[in-house]
matplotlib code that plots the C-alpha trace (Angstrom):
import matplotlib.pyplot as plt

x = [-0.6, 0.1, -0.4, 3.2, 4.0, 1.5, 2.8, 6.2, 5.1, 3.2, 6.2, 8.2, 5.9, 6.1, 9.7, 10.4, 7.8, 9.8, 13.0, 11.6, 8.0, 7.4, 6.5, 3.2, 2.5, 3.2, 0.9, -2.0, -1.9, -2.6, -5.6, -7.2, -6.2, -7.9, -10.6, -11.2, -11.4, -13.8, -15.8, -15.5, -16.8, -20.3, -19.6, -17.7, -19.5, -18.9, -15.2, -14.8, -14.2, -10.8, -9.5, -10.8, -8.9, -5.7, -6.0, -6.8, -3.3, -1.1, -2.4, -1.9, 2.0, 2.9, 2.1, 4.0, 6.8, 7.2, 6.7, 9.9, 11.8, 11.5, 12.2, 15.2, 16.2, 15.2, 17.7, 20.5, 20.2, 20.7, 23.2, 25.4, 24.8, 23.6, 25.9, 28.9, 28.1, 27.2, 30.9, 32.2, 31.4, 32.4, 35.8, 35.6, 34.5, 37.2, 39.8, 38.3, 38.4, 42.3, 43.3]
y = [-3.1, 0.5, 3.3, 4.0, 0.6, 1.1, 4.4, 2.4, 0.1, 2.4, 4.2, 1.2, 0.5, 3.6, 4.0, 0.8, 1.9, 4.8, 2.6, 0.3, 1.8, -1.6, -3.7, -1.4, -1.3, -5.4, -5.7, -3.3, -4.9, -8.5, -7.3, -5.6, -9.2, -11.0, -8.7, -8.5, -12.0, -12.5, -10.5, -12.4, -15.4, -14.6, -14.4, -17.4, -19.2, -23.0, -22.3, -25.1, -23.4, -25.1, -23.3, -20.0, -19.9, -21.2, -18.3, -15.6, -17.2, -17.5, -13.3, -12.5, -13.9, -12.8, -9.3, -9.7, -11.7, -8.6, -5.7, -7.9, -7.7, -4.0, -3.5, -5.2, -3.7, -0.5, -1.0, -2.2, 1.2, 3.1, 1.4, 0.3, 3.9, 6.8, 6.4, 5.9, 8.7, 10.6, 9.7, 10.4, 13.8, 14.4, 13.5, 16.0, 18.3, 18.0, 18.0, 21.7, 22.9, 21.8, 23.4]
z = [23.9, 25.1, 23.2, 23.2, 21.8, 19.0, 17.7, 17.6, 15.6, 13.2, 12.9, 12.4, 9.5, 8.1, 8.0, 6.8, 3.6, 3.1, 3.0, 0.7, -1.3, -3.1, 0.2, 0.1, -3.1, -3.2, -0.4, -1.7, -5.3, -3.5, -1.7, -4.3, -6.8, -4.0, -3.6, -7.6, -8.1, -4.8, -6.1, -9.8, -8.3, -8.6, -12.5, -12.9, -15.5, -15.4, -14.7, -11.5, -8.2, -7.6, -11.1, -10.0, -6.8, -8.6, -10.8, -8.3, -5.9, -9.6, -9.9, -6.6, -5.8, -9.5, -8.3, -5.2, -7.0, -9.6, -7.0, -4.8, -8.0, -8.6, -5.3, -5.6, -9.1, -7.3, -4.3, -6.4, -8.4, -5.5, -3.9, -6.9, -9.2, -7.1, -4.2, -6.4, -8.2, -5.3, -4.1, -7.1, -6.9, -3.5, -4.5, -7.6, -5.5, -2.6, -5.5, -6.8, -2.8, -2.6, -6.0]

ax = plt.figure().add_subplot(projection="3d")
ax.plot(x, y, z, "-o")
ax.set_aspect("equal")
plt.show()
């Protein structure tokens, strides 16, 4: 991989971030679930291994699940109020100029 290639892709990343901030933040909160519970497992108790993996994956995709969801609710909000609104305006505003 050239160094031009990876500075594409690194860009890539970061824009599509930008476009969408709750990828990140869905992708960060797994890590540190995982990394929490890992580190848990010293302290289990007698809690069976199998149960304490189930737990840690049922954390980690409800994280990711929610952080999808906002991202979502987020999207629709700008697409379905701000940019009618923005539009809105526009109009008023070309309706003043004319007058």
């Amino acid at each position: 991989m050239t160094t031009v290639e990876y500075e594409d892709n690194e860009s890539k990343f970061l824009r599509k971030a930008k476009e969408n901030p709750f990828v990140p933040a869905g992708m960060a909160g797994f890590f540190a679930i995982v990394a929490y519970r890992l580190y848990k497992l010293k302290t289990r108790g007698d809690t069976k291994m199998s149960v304490h993996l189930i737990h840690m994956r049922v954390a980690a995709q409800g994280f990711v699940v929610g952080a999808m969801t906002l991202g979502v609710v987020y999207s629709m909000y700008k697409d379905y109020i701000l940019k009618p609104a923005e539009a809105q305006k526009a109009l008023e505003q070309k309706a003043l100029e004319k007058k």
